[in-house]
Every structure is written in C-alpha cells, then in structure tokens.
C-alpha positions in Angstrom: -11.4 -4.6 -19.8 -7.4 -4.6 -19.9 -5.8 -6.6 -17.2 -1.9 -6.3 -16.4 -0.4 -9.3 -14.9 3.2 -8.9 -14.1 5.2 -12.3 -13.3 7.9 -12.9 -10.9 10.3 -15.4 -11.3 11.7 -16.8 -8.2 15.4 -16.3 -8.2 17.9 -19.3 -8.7 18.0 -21.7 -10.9 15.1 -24.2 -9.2 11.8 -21.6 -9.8 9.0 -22.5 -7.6 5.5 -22.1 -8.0 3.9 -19.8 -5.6 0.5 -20.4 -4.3 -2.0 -18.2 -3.8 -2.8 -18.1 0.0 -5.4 -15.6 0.0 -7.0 -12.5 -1.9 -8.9 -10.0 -0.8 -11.7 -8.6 -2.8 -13.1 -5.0 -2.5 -15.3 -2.7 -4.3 -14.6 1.3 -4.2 -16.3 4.1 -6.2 -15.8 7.8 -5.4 -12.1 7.8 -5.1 -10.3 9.7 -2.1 -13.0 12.3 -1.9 -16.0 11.2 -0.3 -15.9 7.5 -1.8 -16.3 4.4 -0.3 -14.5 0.9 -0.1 -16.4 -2.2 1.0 -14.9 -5.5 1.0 -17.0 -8.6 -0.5 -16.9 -10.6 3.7 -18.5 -7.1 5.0 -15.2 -6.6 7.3 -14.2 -3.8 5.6 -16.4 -0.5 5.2 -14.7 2.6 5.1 -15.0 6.2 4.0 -12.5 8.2 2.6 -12.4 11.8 2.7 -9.2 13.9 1.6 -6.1 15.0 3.3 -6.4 18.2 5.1 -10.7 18.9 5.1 -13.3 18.4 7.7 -15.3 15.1 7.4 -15.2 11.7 8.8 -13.3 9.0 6.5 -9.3 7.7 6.4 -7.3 8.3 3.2 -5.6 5.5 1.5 -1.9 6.2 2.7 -3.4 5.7 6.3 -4.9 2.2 5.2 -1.7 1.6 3.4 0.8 2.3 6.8 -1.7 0.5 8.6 -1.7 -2.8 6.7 2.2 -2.4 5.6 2.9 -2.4 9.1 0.7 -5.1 10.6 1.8 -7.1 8.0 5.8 -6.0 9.2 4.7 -7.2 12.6 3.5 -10.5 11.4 6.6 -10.9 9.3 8.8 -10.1 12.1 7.1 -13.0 14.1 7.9 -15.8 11.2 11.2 -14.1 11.1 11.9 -14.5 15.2 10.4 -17.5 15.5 13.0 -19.2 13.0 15.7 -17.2 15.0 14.9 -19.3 17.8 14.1 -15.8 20.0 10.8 -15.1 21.2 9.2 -12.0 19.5 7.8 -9.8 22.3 4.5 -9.1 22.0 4.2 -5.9 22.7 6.2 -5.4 19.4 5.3 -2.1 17.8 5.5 0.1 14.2 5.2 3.8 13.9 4.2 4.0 10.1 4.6 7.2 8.0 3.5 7.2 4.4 4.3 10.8 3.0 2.2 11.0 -0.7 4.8 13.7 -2.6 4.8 14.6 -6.1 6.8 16.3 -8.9 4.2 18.0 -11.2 1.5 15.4 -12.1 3.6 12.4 -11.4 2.3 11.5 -7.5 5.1 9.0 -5.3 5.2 7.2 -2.0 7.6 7.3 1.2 7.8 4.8 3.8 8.9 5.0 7.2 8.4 2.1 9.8 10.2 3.0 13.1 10.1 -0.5 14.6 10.1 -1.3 18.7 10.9 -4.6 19.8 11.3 -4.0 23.4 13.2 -6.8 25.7 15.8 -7.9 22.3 19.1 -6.9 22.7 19.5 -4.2 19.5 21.6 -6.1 17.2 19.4 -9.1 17.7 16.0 -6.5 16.8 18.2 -5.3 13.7 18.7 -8.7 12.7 15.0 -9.6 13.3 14.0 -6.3 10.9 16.7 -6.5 8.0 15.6 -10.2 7.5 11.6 -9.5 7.1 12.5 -6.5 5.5 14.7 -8.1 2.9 13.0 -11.3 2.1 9.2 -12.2 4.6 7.4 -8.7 4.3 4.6 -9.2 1.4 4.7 -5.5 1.5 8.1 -4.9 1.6 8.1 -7.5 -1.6 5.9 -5.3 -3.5 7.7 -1.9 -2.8 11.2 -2.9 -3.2 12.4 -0.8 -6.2 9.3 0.9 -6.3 9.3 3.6 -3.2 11.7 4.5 -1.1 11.3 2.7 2.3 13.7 3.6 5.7 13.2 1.2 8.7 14.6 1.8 11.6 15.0 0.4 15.1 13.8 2.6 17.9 
C-alpha cells in the first residue's frame, strides 16, 4: 500500500498544531457506475450510477456540492457569529459542480450562489469572502486546486 500525506504548515512565523476533530471512514467498490459507498456508523449508504443513464443512485459531484455547501453554511455561521450579526436561518447555497475535461485529464468547477436573506449586501459579502477565504474546510482544500466562483444572490 502507498499512502500520500501532504503537510501544511500554518502560515506565520508561530506554526500551530492542528487537531484532528473528526474523520469520516467509508468503504466504496464499483466506482461511479453502479458502485456503492457505505460509511463505517451505517449513516451513509448510497448508490452511484453515472451522469446521464436511467437508474437510481447520486454521482460523486452531487455528494461533493452537497457537503461543500453544507459545510459553506456552517462556516458562514462561525463566520457571523464572530461578526456579531445574527446568521439567518433560512440561509441558503445553490451548488454547481461541473466535472470537465481536456483529453484524459478530468477537472472540477465550483459555483455556490449564496442567499442570506434579511443582511444588508455588503454585510452578506463580508460574511462569504471571510468563510470563503479562511473557515470553509472545503474551500481550504480547493484553493489552488479548482476554480471556485461564489456569489451573493
């Protein structure tokens, strides 16, 4: 087995030492065609099936906008909350994940369309550029990696 670890260094001169807070553990076979992906609590059981057939299952950019942006939402919670403005909580993403590819090299695209209705715009742009830039675990992990557009509806 080959694992790849890649470390990141917190920036400034004090490093800290992250903490693990959690990690999920799944098992998948089959792939995006008729495979499977359980998770090790039983919370998780889905079926995939590809983009564009007749079947039953999800395909992994749909679990992938759906977690990015729940996790968004959460963000934008920590995010308002040290504001000092209430997060509404009817606060709502509009994920698309395009899959596109150039020859055999496959990509992602992100776009969250963010609602957070009853904040005064600049104060919801505020809100998003801040998770975006720094709280979003997801956002973290695609920085530099695909290209990402959020915007404020």
């Amino acid at each position: 087995m080959t694992t790849y670890q890649k470390t990141n260094a917190v920036a400034g001169s004090n490093q800290q030492v992250m903490k693990v807070q959690y990690t999920a553990k799944t098992h998948t076979s089959g792939g995006r065609r008729g495979g499977v992906s359980r998770s090790d609590d039983g919370r998780l059981d889905v079926k995939f099936s590809a983009v564009g057939v007749p079947g039953t299952g999800t395909n992994p950019e749909q679990l992938f906008a759906a977690g990015g942006s729940a996790c968004f939402i959460s963000a934008m919670g920590l995010v308002a909350n040290n504001m000092k403005v209430k997060p509404p909580a009817d606060a709502a993403i509009d994920a698309e994940i395009d899959q596109r590819n150039s020859g055999d090299v496959y990509f992602l695209r992100a776009r969250l369309n963010v609602s957070l209705p009853g904040l005064e715009r600049e104060v919801a742009q505020a809100i998003v550029d801040a998770t975006h830039g720094e709280t979003c675990a997801y956002s973290n992990a695609t920085r530099g990696n695909i290209d990402v557009t959020v915007n404020v509806v």
